[in-house]
C-alpha positions in Angstrom: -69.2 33.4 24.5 -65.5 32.3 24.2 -63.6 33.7 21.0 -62.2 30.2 19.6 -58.4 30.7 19.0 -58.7 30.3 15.3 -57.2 31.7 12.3 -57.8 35.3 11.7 -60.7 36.3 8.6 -64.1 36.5 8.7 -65.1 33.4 7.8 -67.5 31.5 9.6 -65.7 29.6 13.0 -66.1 25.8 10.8 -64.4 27.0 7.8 -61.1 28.4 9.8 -61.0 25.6 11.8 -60.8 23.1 9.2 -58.5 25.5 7.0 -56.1 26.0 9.9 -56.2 21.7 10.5 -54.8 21.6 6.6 -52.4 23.9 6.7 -51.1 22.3 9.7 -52.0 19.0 8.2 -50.3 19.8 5.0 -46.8 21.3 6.5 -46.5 18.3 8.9 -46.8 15.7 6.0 -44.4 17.3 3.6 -41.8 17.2 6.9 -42.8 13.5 7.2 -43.0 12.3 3.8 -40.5 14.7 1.7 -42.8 15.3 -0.7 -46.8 15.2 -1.6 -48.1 15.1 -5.2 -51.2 17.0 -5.7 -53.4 14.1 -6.3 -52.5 12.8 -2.5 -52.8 16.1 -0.6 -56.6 16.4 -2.5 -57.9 12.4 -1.9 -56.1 13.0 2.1 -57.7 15.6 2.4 -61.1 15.5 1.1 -60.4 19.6 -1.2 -60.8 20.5 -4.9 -58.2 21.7 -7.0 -58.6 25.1 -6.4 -58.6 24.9 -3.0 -55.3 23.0 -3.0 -54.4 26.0 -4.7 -55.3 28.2 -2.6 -54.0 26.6 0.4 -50.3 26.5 -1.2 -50.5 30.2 -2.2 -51.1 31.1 1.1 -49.0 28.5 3.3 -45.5 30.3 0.9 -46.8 33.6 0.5 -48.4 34.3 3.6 -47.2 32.0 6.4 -43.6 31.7 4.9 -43.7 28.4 4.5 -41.0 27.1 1.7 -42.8 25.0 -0.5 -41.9 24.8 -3.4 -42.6 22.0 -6.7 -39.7 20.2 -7.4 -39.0 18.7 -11.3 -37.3 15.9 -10.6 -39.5 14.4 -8.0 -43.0 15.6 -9.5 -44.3 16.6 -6.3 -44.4 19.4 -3.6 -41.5 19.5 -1.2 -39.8 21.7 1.4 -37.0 24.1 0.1 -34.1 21.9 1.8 -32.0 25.7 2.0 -34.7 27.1 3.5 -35.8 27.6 7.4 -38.6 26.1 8.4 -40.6 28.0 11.2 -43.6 27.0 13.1 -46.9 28.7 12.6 -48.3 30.0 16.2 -50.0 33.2 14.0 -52.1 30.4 12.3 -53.9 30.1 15.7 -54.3 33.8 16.7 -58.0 35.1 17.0 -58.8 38.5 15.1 -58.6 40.3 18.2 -55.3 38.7 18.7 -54.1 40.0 15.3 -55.7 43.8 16.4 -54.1 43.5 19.5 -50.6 43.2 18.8 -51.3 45.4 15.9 -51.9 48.3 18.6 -48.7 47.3 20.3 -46.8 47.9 17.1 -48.5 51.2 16.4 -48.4 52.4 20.3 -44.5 51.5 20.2 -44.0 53.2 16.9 -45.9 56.2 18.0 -43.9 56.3 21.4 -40.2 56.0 19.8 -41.0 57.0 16.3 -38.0 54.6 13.9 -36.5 53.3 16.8 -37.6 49.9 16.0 -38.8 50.5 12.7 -36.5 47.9 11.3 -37.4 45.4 13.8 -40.9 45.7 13.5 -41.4 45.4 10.2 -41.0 42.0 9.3 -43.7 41.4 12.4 -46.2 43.8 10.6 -45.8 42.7 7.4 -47.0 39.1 9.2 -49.8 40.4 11.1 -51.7 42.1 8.0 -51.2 39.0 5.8 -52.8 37.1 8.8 -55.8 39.3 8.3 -56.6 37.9 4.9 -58.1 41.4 4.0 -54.7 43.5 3.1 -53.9 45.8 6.1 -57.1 47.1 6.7 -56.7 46.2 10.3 -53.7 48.1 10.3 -54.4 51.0 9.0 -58.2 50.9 11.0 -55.9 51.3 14.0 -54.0 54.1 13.0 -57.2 55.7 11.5 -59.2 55.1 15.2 -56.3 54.9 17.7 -53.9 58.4 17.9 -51.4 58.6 20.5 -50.2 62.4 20.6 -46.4 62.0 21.7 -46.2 65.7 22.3 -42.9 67.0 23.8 -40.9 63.8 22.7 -37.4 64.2 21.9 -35.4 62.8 19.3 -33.6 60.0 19.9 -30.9 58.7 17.9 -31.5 55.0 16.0 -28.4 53.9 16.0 -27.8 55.0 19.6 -30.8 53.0 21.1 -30.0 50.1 19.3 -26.6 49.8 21.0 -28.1 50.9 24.4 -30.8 47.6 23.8 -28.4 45.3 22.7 -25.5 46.3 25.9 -28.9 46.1 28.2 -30.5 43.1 27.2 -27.0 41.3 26.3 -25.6 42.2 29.6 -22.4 43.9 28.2 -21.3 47.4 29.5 -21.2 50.5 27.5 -19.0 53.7 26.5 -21.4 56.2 26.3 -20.6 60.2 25.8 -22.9 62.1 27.4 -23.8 66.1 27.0 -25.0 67.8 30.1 -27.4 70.4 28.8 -26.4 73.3 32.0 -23.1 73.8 30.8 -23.0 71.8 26.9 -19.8 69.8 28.6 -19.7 66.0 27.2 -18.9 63.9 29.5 -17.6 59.9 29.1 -18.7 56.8 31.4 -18.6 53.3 31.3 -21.8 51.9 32.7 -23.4 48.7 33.2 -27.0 49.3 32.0 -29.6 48.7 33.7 -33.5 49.3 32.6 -34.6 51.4 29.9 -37.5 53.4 31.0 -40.4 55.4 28.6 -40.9 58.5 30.9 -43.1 61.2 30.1 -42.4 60.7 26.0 -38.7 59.9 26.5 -36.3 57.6 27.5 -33.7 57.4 30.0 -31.1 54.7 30.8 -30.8 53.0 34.0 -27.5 52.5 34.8 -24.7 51.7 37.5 -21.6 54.4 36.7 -18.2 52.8 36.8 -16.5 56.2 37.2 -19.1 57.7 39.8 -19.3 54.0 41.5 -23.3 54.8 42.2 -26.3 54.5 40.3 -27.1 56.9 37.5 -29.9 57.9 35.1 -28.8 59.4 31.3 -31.2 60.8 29.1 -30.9 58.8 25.8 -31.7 62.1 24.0 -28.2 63.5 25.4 -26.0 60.6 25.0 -24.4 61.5 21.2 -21.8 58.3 21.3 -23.0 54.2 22.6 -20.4 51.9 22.1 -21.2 48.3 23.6 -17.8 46.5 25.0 -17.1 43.1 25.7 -16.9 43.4 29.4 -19.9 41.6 31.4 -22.2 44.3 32.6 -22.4 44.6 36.3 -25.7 43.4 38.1 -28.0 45.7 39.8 -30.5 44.0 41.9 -34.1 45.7 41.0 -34.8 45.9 45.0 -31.5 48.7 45.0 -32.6 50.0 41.8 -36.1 50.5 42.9 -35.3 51.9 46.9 -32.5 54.5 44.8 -34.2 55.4 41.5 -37.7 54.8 42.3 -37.7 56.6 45.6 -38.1 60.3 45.0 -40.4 62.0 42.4 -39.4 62.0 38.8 -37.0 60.1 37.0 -33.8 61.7 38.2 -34.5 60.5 42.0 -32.2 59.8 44.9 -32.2 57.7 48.0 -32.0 60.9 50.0 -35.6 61.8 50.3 -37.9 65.0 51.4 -41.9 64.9 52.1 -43.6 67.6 49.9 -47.0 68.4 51.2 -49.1 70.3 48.5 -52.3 72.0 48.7 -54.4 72.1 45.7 -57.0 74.9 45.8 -60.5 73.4 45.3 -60.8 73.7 41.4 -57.5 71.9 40.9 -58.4 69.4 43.4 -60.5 68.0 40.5 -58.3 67.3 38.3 -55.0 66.4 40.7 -57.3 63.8 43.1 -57.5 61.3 40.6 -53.4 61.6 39.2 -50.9 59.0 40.9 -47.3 61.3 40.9 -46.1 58.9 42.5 -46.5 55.2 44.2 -46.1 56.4 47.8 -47.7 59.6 47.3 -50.5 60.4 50.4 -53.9 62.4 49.5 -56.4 64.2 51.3 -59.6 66.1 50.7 -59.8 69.1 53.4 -63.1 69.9 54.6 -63.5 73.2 52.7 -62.9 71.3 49.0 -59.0 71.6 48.2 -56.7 68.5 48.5 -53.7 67.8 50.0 -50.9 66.0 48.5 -47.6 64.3 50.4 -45.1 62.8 48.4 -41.2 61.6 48.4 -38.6 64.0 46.1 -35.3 63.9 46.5 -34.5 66.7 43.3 -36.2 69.9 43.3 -36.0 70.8 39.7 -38.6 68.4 38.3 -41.1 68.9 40.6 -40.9 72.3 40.8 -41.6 72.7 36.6 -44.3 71.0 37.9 -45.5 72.7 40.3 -45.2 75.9 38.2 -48.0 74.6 35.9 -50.6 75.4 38.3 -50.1 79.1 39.2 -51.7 79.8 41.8 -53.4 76.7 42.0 -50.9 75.2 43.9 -49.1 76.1 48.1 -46.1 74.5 48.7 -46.6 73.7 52.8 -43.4 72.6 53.1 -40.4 71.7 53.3 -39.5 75.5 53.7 -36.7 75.0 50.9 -39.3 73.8 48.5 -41.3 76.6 49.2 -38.9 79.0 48.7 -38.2 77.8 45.5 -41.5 77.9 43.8 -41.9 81.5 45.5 -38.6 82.6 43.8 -39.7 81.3 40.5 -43.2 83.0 40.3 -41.2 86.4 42.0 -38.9 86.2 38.8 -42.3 85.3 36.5 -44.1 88.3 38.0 -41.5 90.4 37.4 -40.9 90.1 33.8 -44.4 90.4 33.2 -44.9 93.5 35.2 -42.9 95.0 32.0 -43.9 97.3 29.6 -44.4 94.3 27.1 -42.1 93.1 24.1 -40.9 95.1 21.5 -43.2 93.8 19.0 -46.1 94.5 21.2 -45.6 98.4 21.7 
């Protein structure tokens, strides 16, 4: 059956239609005629009193719609100081309403007070479209949890002027701590994307003092300043072949194949993961699965690779391999200790 694109409630599909055609009805004729006495809005349009009423409380209080009763002209009118808006949230469907509800949340739960500002005149909407307080709202945050586990802070102020460089095309001042040495560093850069990586964000950008695409961690930039100078224009083909072309988020046009071979129990779980777009997967006759993919940073993938132990041979390249040996020789080792003082 097809959801009709009515006003939210729970009424039954007649009633919202025709309550949805007044309010409609009755905001269109106050922008015609100036003004509408009660007695005309009720004979128009066929309602008692109290659903007049009803209908006026809810157009001001809930749709923001300025009307207000004006002395001199004994009648209902427009607020001539105030901004009239149109009303598409009239026409959204309950699962509309629950639906860009769960957008707010997810986005709230993924960047906690990033956008709380922003977002909260847009709530406050959405729940007085429900007609029953915010019980969608808080249903959702009762039934939907999104665990944003390992997610670093991220300065408000700071990802406001990163938005407002990025989407207004301006370029930015940015100081920028590099977390191997603690050195801060300043660039101008013309931003480019903001991307939601694994719980955090990073920042897109072409450097105007390395002359080459970078990617900053928003967590480690501690100063944005947006400038008046257009932003230079990064077409998302470059952006893609350079930033997209290696695993993880700091990638490279410079690539390496990693072939990886899951032992059979891991090939359970790691068959069904995408690490990344180009990424090349096979089953081997006795159970384990082997992966091929692009890197052009070890680092990344090699905390990766970590995770599974012994779960996990690097085949090559022979550098990579090396690596990850190194790393569990240097694990081993500080386990084959005696055990930490607190333990003996």
């Amino acid at each position: 059956m097809k959801t009709p694109a009515i006003s939210c409630g729970w009424r039954q599909r007649s009633s919202r239609v025709d309550r949805t055609e007044r309010f409609y009805k009755i905001r269109r004729r106050l922008l015609e005629k100036g003004a509408l006495t009660r007695r005309e809005i009720e004979e128009d349009l066929e309602i008692s009193h109290a659903t007049f009423k009803r209908d006026i409380e809810y157009l001001r209080d809930r749709l923001n719609v300025p009307i207000i009763w004006s002395r001199d002209r004994q009648a209902y009118v427009i607020d001539p100081d105030a901004d009239v808006e149109e009303l598409p949230g009239v026409w959204f469907s309950p699962a509309e309403i629950y639906a860009l509800l769960e957008i707010e949340h997810l986005l709230e739960r993924l960047g906690p007070g990033l956008l709380g500002r922003q977002l909260d005149p847009l709530r406050t909407r959405l729940r007085a479209l429900l007609e029953r307080g915010d019980r969608g709202h808080r249903e959702i945050r009762r039934r939907i949890r999104v665990l944003a586990l390992g997610t670093r802070k991220v300065n408000r102020e700071i990802f406001e002027a990163l938005s407002v460089g990025l989407l207004g095309r301006r370029r930015i001042r940015i100081r920028h701590v590099k977390r191997g040495s603690g050195e801060i560093t300043e660039r101008i850069v013309s931003p480019q994307r903001l991307v939601h990586y694994r719980y955090n964000w990073y920042l897109d950008t072409w450097c105007h003092v390395r002359r080459d695409l970078r990617v900053f961690a928003v967590d480690a930039i501690r100063h944005a300043q947006v400038l008046d100078e257009p932003a230079r224009e990064v077409a998302d083909e470059s952006l893609d072949r350079v930033l997209g072309a290696g695993y993880g988020i700091f990638a490279g046009a410079d690539t390496q194949t990693a072939v990886l071979r899951f032992t059979r129990d891991r090939a359970r779980w790691v068959a069904d993961e995408v690490w990344h777009s180009r990424q090349v997967g096979r089953i081997e006759g006795d159970g384990s699965y082997v992966l091929e993919l692009p890197y052009s940073q070890e680092p990344e993938l090699v905390m990766d690779l970590l995770r599974y132990g012994a779960g996990v041979e690097v085949l090559a390249p022979v550098s990579l391999r090396a690596t990850v040996a190194r790393e569990h020789a240097a694990a081993a080792r500080q386990y084959g200790r005696s055990g930490p003082v607190g333990a003996r």
